[in-house]
N, C-alpha and C positions, 0 to 999 in steps of 0.2 A: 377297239379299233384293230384294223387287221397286220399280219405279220405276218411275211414269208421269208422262207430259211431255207437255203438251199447250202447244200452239203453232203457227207457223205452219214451210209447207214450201213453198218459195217458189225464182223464178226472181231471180238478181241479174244486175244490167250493175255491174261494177264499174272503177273507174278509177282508177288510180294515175298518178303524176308518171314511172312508170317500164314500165307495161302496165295491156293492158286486158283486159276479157274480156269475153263476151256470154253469156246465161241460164245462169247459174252454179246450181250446186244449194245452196240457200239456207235461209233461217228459221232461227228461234229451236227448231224442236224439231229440227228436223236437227241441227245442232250438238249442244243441249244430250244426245240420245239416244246419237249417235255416238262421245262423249267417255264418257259414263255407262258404257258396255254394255263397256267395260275392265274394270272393275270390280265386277259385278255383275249377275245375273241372275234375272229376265229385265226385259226394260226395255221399255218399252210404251211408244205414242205414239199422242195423239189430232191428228188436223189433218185440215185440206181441203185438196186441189187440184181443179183442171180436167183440163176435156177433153184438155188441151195437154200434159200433164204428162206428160212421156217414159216408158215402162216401164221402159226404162235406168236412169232414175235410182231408180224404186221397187225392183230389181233390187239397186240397190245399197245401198240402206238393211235389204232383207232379207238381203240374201250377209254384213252387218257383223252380224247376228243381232238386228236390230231387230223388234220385235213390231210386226207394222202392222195389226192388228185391228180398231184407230183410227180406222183412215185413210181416209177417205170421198172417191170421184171424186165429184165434180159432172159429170156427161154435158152441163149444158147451160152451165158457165160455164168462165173462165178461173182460171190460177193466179196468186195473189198472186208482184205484182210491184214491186222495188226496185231505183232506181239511185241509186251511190255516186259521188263525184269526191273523192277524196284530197287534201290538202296533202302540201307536201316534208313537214312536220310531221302525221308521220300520226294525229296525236291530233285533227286537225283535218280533219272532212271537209264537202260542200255535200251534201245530196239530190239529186236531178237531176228524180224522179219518186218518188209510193207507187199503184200504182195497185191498189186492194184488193180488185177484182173477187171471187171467191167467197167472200172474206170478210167482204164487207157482209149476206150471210142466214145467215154461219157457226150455226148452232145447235148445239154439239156434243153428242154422246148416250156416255157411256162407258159401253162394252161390260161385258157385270155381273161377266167375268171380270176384269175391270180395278179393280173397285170397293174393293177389298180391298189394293189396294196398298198400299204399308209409306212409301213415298215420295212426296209430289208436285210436281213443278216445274210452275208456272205461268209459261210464258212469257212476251212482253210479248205483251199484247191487250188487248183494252176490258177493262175490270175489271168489267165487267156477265156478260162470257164469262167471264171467272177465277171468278166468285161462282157461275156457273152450272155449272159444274166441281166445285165442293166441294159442292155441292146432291146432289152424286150419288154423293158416297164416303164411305166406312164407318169411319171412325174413323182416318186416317192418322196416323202417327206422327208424319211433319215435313212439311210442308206449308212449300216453299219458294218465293217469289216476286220476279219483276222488272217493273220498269213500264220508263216515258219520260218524259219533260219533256212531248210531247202530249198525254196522260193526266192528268199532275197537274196541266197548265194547263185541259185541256175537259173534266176530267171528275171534278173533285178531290170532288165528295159520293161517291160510288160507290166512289173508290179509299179516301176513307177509311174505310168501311166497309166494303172489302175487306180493310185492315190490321190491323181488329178479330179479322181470321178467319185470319191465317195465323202461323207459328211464326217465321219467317226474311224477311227482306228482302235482297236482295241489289241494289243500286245502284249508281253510281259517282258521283263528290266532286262534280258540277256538280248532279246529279236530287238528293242528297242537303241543298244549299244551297238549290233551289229550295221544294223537299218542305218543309223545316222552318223555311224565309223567316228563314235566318241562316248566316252564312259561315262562324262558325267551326266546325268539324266536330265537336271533340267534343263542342260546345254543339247541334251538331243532330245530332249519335246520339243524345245522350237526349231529345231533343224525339220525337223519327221512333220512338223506342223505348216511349215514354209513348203513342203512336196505337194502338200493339196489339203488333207481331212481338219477342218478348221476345230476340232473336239476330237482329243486325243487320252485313253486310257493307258496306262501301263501296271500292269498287275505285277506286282511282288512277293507273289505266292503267301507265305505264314505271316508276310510285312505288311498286308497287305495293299491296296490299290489308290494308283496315283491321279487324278483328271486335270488334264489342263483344256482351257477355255479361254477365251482372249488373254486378259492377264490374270486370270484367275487359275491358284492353282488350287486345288484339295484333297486332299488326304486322309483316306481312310483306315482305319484296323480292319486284321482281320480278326475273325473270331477265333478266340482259343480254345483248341478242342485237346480233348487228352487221347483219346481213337480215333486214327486216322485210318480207315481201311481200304478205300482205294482212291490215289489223287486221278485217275483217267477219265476227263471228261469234264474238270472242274473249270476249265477255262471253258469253256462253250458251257457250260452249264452261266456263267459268270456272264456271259454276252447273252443268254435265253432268260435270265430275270431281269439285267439291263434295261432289254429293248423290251421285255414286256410290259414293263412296269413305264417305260417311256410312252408305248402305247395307248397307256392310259390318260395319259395329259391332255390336258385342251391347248397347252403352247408348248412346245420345246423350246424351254428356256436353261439359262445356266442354275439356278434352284431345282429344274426339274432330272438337270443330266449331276448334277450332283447326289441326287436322293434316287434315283437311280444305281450309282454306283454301290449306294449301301443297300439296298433293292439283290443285283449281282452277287454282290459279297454272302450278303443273308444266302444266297441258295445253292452259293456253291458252297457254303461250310455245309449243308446239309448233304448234300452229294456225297461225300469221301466217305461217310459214314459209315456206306455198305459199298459194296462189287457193286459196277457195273451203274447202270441208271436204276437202280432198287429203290432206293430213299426217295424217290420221285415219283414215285409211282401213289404214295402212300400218305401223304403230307395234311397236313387239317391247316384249316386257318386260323387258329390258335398257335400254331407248332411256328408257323410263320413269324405273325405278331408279335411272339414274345422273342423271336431271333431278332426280329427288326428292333426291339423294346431292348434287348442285350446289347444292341449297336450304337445305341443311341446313348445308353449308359456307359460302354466305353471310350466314346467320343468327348463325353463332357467333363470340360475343361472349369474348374472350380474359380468362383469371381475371384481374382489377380486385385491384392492392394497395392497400391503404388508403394514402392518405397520412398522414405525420406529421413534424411540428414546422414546420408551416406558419408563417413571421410574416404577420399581416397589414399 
């Protein structure tokens, strides 16, 4: 079933305590499409780049089977550009730079064969661009979204009236504290859930990811890796196995947005493994299966004997 991801595609400088790298292939749709198209077909993707934007890297987004229909050069600007600087605690990183070049006139137009899609990820972008994205599609089934802490602090009327209009949120524990100006988390899913997205994630990075669903809450691990080589891009990678593996359903049900989340989880431990979107490019479905078969083993919860004759 189909999937469109709109977002950005973008050059990264990224830095770690242990390498670095320069104009890395980047964005939230790169990721989230390149994770998606495992699982499902065909997966479409709207963004801007510049003049600068290598044909190599478009090359490589079409050879992984990415529908680029979407994808609009700008002949007269540059590509959105980001730089990272890591802590030894890679949960912890500085910006260095956002410099947002083609995407300060971004206006995206989706192509009318796109309009009908079954799927939508909204990337992180102004929520002015997210609203103006759903203005042009035909009745999508799940309508999945992510912000930032930028967003909810410069532009919190617009994002809440983007929250009115989408099915899914998908966050992590700091944007979800901030979002609903209360710490305890399960106390702000139902606040962040009462704003509109009735299926709310909150990712916990190494703890990882949380789903709440009417009163259902679940709770997944992440996978424990011993090499972590780049976290950029793990959270849209996390939304691009999601929704693709949702894709695949014949009902979106709370069984189906639960195994999903272990779906997410599976693809983004595989992400961090290499710079950049590398480990995605590369993957078998064996590599998958037994990430899924790992999750499934760390999940299980051994049969619990009741106790008795307790004194107190």
């Amino acid at each position: 079933m189909s999937i469109l991801a709109i977002g950005t595609v973008a050059f990264d400088v990224i830095e770690t305590p242990f390498k670095s790298a320069e104009q890395v292939l980047g964005g939230s749709a790169t990721y989230i499409t390149l994770a998606a198209r495992y699982f499902t077909d065909p997966v479409r993707l709207v963004a801007v780049v510049g003049n600068d934007f290598p044909e190599s890297y478009i090359n490589i987004l079409r050879d992984q089977g990415v529908d680029l229909g979407g994808l609009e050069v700008d002949a007269e600007g540059k590509t959105f550009a980001w730089g990272g600087r890591y802590h030894y605690d890679l949960n912890q990183r500085d910006t260095l730079y956002t410099h947002l070049n083609v995407l300060e006139t971004f206006d995206p137009v989706v192509p009318e064969a796109y309009r009908k899609s079954r799927v939508v990820c909204l990337g992180n972008l102004d929520p002015d661009i997210q609203r103006r994205v759903l203005d042009q599609m035909d009745g999508p089934e799940l309508v999945v979204c992510d912000t930032m802490n930028f967003w909810i602090e410069n532009t919190p009327q617009s994002l809440r009236m983007l929250l009115k209009r989408i099915d899914c949120l998908i966050i992590n524990d700091s944007e979800a504290r901030e979002l609903a100006e209360e710490p305890n988390l399960i106390v702000a899913a139902r606040l962040i859930r009462a704003m509109g997205p009735r299926v709310l994630v909150i990712k916990k990075g190494e703890h990882g990811a949380m789903l709440f669903i009417d009163d259902v809450v679940f709770v997944a691990p992440a996978y424990p890796l011993e090499d972590i080589q780049d976290p950029t891009g793990a959270g849209d990678v996390f939304m691009g196995g999601f929704a693709g593996y949702i894709a695949r359903e014949e009902h979106i049900n709370t069984e189906a947005l639960k195994r999903a989340v272990i779906y997410g989880s599976a693809m983004a431990s595989f992400s961090v493994e290499r710079f950049g979107p590398d480990r995605l490019l590369d993957l078998t479905e064996e590599e998958i299966n037994t990430r899924l078969d790992a999750f499934r083993d760390l999940s299980t919860i051994p049969t619990i004997v009741p106790l008795v004759g307790i004194t107190p």
